[in-house]
Biopython code that builds the backbone (N, CA, C, O; Angstrom):
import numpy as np
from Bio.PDB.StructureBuilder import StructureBuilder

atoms = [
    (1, "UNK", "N", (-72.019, 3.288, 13.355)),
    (1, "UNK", "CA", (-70.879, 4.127, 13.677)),
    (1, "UNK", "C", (-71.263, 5.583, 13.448)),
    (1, "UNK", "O", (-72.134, 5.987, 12.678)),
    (2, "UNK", "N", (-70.644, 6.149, 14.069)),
    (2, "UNK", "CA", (-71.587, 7.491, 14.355)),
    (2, "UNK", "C", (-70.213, 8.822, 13.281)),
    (2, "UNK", "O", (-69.267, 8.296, 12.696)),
    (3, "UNK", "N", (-70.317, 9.741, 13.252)),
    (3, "UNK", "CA", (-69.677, 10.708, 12.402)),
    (3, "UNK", "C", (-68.650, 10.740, 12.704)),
    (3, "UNK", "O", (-67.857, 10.135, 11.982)),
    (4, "UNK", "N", (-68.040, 11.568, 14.108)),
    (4, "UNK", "CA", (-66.826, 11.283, 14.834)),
    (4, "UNK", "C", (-65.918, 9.913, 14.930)),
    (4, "UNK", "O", (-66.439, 9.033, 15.615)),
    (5, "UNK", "N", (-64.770, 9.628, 14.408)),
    (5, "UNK", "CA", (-64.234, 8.480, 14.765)),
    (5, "UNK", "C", (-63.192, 8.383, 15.934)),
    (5, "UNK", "O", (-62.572, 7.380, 16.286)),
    (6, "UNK", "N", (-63.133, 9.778, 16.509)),
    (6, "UNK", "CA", (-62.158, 9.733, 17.435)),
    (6, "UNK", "C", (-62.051, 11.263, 17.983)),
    (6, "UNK", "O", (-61.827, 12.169, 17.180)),
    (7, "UNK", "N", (-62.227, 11.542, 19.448)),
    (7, "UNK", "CA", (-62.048, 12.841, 19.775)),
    (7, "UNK", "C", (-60.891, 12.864, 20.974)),
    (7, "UNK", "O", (-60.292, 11.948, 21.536)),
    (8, "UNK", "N", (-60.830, 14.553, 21.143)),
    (8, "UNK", "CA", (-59.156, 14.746, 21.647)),
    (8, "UNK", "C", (-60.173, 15.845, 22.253)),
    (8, "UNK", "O", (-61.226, 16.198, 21.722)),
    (9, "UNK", "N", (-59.380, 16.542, 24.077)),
    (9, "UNK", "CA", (-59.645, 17.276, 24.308)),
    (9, "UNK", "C", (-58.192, 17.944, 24.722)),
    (9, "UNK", "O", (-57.404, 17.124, 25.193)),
    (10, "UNK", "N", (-57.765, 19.148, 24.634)),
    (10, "UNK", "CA", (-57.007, 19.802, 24.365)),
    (10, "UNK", "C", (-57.415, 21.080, 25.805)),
    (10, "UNK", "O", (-58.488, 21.598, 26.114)),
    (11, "UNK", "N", (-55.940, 21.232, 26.435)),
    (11, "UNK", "CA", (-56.142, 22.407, 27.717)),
    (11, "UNK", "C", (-54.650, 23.197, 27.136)),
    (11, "UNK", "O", (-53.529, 22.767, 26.863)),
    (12, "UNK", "N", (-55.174, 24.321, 27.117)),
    (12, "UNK", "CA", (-53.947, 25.197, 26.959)),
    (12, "UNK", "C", (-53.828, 26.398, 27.847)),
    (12, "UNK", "O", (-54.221, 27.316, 27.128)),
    (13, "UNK", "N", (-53.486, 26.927, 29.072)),
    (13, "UNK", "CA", (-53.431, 27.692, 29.606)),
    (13, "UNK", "C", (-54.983, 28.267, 30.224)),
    (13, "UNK", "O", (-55.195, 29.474, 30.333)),
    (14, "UNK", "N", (-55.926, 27.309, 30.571)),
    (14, "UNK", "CA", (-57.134, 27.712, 30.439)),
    (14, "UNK", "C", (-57.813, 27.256, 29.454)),
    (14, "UNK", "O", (-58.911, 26.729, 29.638)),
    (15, "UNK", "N", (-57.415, 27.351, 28.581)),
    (15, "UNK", "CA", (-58.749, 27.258, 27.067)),
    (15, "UNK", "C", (-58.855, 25.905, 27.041)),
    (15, "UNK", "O", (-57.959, 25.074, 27.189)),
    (16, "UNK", "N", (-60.262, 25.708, 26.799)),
    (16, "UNK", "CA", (-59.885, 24.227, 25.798)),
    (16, "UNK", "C", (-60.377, 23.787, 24.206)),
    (16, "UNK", "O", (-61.323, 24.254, 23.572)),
    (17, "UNK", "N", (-59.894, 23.261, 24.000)),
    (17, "UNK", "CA", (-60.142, 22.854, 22.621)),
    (17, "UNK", "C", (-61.162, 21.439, 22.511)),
    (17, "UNK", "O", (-61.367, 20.688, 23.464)),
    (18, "UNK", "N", (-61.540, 21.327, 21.613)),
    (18, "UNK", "CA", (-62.126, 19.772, 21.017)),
    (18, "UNK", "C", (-61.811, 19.337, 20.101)),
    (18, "UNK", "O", (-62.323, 19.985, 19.188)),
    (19, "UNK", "N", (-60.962, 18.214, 19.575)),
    (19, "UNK", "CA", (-60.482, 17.595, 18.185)),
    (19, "UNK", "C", (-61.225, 16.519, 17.930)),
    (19, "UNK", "O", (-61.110, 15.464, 18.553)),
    (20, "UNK", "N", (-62.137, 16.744, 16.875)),
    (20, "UNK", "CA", (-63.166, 15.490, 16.509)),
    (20, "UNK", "C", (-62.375, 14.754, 14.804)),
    (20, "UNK", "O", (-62.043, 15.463, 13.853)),
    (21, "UNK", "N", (-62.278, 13.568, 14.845)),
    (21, "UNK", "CA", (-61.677, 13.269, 13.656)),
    (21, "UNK", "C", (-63.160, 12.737, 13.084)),
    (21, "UNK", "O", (-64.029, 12.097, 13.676)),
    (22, "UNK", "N", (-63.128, 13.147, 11.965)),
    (22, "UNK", "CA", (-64.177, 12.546, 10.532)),
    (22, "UNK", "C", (-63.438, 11.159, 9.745)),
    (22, "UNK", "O", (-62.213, 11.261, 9.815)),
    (23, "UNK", "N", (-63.775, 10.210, 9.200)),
    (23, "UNK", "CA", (-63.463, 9.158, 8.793)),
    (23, "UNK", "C", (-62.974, 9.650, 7.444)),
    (23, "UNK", "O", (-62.633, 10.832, 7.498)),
    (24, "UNK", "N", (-62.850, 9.136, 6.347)),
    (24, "UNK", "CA", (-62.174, 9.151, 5.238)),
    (24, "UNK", "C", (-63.786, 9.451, 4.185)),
    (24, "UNK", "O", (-63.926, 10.270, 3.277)),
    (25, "UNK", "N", (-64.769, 8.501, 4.712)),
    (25, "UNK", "CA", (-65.931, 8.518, 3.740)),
    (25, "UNK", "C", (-66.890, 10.044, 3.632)),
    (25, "UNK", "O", (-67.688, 10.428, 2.776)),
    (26, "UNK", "N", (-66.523, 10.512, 4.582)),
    (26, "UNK", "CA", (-67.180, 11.954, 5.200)),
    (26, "UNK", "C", (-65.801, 13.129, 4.544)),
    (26, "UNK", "O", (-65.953, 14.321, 4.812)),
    (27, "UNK", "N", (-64.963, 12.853, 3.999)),
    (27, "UNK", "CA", (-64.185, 13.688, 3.272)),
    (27, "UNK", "C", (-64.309, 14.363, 2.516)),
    (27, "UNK", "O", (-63.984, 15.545, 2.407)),
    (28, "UNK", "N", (-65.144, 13.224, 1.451)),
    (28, "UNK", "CA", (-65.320, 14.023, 0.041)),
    (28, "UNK", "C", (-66.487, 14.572, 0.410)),
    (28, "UNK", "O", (-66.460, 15.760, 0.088)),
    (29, "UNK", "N", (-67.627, 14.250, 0.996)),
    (29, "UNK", "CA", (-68.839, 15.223, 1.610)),
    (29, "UNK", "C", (-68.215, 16.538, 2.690)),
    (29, "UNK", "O", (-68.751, 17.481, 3.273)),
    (30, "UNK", "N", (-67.565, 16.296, 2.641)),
    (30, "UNK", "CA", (-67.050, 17.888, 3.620)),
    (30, "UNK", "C", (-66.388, 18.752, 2.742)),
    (30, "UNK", "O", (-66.470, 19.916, 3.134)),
    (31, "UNK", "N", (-65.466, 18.552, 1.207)),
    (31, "UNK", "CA", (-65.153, 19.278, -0.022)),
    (31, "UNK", "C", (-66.322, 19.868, -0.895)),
    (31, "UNK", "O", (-66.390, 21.035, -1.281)),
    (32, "UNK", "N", (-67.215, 18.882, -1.137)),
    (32, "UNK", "CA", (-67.994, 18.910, -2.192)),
    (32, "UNK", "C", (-69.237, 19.809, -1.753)),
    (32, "UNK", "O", (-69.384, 20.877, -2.347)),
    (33, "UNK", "N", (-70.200, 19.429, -0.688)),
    (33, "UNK", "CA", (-71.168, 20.103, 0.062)),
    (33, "UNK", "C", (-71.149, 21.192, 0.922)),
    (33, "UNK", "O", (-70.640, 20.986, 2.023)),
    (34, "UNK", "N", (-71.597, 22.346, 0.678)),
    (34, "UNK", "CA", (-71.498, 23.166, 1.722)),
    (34, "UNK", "C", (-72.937, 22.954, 2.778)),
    (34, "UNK", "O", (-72.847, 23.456, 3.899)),
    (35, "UNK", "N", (-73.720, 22.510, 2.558)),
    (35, "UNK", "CA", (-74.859, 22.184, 3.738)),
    (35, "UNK", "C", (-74.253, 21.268, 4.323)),
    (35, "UNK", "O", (-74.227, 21.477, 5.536)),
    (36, "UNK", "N", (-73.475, 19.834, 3.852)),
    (36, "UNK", "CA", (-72.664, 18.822, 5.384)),
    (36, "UNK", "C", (-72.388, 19.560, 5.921)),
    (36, "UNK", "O", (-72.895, 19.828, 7.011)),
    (37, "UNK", "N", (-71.294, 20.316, 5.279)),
    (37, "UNK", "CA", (-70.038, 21.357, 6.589)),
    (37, "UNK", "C", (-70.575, 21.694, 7.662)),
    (37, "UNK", "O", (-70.068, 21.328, 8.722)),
    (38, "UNK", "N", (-72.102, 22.725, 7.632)),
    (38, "UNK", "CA", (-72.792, 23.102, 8.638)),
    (38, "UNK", "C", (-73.737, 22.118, 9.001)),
    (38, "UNK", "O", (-74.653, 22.465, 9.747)),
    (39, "UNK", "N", (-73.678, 21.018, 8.628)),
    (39, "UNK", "CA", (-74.589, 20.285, 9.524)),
    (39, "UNK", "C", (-73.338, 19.493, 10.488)),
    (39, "UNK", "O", (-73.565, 19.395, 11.694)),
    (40, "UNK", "N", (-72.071, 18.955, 9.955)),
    (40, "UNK", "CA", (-71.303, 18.671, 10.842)),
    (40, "UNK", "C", (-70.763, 19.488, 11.586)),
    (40, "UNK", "O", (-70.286, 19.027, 12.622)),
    (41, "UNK", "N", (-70.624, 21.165, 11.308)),
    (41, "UNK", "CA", (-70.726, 21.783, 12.466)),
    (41, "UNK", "C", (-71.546, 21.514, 13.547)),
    (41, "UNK", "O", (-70.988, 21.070, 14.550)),
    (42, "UNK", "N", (-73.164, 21.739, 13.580)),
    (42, "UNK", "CA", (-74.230, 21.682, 14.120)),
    (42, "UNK", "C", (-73.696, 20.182, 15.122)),
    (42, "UNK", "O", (-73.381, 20.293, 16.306)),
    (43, "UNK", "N", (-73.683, 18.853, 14.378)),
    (43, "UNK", "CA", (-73.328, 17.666, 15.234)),
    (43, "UNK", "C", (-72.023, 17.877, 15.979)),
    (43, "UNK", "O", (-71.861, 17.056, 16.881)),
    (44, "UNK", "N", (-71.333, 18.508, 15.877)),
    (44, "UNK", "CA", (-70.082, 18.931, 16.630)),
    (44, "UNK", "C", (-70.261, 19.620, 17.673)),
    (44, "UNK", "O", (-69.493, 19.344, 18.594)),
    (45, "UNK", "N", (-70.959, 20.374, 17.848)),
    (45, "UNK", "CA", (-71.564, 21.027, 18.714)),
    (45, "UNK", "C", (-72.187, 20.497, 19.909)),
    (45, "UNK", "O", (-71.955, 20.811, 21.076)),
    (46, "UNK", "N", (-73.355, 19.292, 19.266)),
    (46, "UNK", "CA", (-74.378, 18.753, 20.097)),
    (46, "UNK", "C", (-73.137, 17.693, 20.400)),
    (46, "UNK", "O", (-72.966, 17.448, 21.594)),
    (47, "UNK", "N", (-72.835, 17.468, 20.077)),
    (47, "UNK", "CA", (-71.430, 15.931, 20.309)),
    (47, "UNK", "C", (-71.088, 16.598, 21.738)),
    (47, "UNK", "O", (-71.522, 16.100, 22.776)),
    (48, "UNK", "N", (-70.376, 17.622, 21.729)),
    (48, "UNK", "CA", (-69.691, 18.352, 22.898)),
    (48, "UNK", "C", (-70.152, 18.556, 23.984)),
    (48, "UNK", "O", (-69.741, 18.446, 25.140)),
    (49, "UNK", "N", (-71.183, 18.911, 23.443)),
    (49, "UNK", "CA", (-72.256, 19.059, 24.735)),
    (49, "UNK", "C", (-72.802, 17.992, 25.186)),
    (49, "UNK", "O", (-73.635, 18.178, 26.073)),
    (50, "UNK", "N", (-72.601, 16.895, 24.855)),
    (50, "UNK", "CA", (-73.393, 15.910, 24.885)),
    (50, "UNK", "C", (-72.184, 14.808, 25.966)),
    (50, "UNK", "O", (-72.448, 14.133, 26.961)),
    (51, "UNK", "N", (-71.141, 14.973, 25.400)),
    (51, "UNK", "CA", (-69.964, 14.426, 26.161)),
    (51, "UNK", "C", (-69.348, 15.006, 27.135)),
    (51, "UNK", "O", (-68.841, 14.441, 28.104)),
    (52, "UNK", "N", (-69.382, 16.637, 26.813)),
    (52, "UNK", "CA", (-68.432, 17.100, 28.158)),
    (52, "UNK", "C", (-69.257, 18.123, 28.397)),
    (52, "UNK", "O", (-69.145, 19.109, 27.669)),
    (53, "UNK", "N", (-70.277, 18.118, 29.477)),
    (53, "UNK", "CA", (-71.133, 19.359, 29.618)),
    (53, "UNK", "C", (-70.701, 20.364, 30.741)),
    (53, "UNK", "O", (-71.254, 21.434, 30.997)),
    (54, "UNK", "N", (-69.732, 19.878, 31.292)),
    (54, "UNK", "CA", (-68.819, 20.598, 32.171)),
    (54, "UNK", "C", (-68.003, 21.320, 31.644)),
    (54, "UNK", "O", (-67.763, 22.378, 32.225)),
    (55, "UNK", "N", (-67.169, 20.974, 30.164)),
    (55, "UNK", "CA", (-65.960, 21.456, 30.218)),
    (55, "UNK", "C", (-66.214, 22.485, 29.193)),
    (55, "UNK", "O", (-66.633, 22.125, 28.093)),
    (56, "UNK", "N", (-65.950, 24.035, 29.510)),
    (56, "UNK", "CA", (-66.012, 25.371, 28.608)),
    (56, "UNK", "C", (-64.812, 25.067, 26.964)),
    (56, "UNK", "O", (-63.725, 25.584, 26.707)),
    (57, "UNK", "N", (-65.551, 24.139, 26.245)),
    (57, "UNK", "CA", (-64.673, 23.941, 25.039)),
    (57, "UNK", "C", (-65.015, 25.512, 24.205)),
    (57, "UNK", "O", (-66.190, 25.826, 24.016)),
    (58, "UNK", "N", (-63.988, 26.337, 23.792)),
    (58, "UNK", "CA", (-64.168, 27.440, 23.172)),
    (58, "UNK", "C", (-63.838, 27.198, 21.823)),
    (58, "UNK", "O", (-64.185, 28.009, 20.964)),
    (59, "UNK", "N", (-62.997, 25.834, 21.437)),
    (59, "UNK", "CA", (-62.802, 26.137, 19.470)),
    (59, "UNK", "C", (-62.901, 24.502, 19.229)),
    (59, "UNK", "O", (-62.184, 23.729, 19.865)),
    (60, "UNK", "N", (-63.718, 24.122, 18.394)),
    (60, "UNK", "CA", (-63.889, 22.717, 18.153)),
    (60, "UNK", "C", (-63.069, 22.773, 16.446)),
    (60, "UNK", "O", (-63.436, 23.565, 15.578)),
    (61, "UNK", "N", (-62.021, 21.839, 16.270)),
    (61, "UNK", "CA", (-61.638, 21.233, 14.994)),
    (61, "UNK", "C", (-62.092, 20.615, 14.906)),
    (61, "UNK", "O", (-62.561, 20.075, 15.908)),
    (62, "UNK", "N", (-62.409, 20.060, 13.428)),
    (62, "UNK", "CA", (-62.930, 18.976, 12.685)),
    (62, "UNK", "C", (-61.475, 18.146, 11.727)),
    (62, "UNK", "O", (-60.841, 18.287, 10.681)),
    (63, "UNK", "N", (-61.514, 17.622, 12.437)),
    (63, "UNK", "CA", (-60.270, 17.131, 11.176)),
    (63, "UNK", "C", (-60.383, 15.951, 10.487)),
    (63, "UNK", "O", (-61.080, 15.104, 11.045)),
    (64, "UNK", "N", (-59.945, 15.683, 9.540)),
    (64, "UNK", "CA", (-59.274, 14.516, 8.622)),
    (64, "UNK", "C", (-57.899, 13.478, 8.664)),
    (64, "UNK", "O", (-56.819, 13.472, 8.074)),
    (65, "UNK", "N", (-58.298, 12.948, 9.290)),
    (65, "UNK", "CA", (-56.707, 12.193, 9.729)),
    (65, "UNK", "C", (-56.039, 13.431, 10.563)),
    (65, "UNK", "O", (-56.632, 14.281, 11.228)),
    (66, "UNK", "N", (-54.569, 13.283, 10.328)),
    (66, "UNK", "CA", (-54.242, 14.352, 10.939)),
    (66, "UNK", "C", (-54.189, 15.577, 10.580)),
    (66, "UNK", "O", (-53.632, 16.310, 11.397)),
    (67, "UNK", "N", (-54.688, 16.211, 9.360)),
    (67, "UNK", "CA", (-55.024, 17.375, 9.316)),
    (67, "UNK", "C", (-56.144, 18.394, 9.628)),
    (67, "UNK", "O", (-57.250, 17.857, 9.690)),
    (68, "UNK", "N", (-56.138, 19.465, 9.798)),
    (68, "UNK", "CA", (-57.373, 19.510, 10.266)),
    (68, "UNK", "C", (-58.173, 20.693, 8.885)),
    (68, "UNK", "O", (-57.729, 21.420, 7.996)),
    (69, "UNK", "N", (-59.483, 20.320, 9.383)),
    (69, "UNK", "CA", (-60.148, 20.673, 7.922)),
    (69, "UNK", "C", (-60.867, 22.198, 8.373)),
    (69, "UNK", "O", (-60.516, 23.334, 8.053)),
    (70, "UNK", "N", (-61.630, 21.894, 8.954)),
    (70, "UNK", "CA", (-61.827, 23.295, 9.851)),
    (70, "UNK", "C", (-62.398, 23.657, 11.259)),
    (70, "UNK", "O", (-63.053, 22.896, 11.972)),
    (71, "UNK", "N", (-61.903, 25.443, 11.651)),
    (71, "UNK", "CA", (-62.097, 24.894, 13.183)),
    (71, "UNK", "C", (-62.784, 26.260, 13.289)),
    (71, "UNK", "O", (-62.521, 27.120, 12.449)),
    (72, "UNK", "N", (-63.796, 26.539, 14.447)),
    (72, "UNK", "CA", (-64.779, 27.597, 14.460)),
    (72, "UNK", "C", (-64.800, 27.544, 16.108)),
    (72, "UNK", "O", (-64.555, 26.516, 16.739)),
    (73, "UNK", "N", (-65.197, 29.065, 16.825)),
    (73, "UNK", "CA", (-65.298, 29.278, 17.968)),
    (73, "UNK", "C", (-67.003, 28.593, 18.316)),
    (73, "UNK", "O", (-67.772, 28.272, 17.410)),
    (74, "UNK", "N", (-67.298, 28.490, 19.630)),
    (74, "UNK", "CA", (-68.151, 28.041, 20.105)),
    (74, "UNK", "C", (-68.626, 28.900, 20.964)),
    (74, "UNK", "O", (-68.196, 30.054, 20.961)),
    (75, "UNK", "N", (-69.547, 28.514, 21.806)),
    (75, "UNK", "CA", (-70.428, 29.762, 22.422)),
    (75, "UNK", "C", (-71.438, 28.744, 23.646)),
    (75, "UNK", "O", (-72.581, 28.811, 24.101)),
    (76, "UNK", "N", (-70.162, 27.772, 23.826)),
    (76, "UNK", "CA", (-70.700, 26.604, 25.115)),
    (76, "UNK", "C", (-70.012, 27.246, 26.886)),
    (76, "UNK", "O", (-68.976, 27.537, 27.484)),
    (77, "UNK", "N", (-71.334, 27.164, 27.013)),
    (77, "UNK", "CA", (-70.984, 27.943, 28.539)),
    (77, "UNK", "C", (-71.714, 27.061, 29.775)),
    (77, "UNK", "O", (-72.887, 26.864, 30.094)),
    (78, "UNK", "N", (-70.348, 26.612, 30.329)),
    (78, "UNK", "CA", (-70.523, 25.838, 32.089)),
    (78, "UNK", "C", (-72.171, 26.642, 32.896)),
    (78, "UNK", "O", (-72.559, 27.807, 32.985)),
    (79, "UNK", "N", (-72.651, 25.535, 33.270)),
    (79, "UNK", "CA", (-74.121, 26.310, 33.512)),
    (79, "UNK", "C", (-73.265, 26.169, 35.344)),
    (79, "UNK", "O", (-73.846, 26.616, 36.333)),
]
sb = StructureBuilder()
sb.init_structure("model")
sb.init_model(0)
sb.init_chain("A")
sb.init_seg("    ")
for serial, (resi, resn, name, xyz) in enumerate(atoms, 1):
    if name == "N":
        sb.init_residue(resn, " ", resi, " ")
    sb.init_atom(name, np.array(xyz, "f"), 0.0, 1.0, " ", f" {name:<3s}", serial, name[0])
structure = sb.get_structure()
């Protein structure tokens, strides 16, 4: 099973978003570690690109159930 347990793509007037949910076990490694955070940034990234290489996602969340833990702009551009 891979990091992501569930993703959402999100259109708002143009923009889009990416909602990747993290499992429960990847929780306390996303509090405790600051090198996960940016490495599950980093896989969030390649995830996106990897699934929607068409679609200009500009802000990827990471969330926890339904909250979300954190969310950062992107710099993925439609070739």
């Amino acid at each position: 099973m891979g990091l992501f347990l569930k993703h959402e793509i999100i259109e708002n007037e143009g923009r889009f978003e990416a909602l990747l949910y993290v499992g429960k076990r990847h929780a306390a490694q996303l509090n405790e570690d600051g090198e996960f955070v940016q490495n599950v940034k980093k896989e969030a990234v390649a995830f996106i690109e990897l699934k929607f290489p068409l679609v200009p996602i500009q802000v990827i969340r990471i969330m926890i159930g339904s909250v979300p833990y954190v969310a950062f702009a992107t710099s993925i551009k439609m070739d």
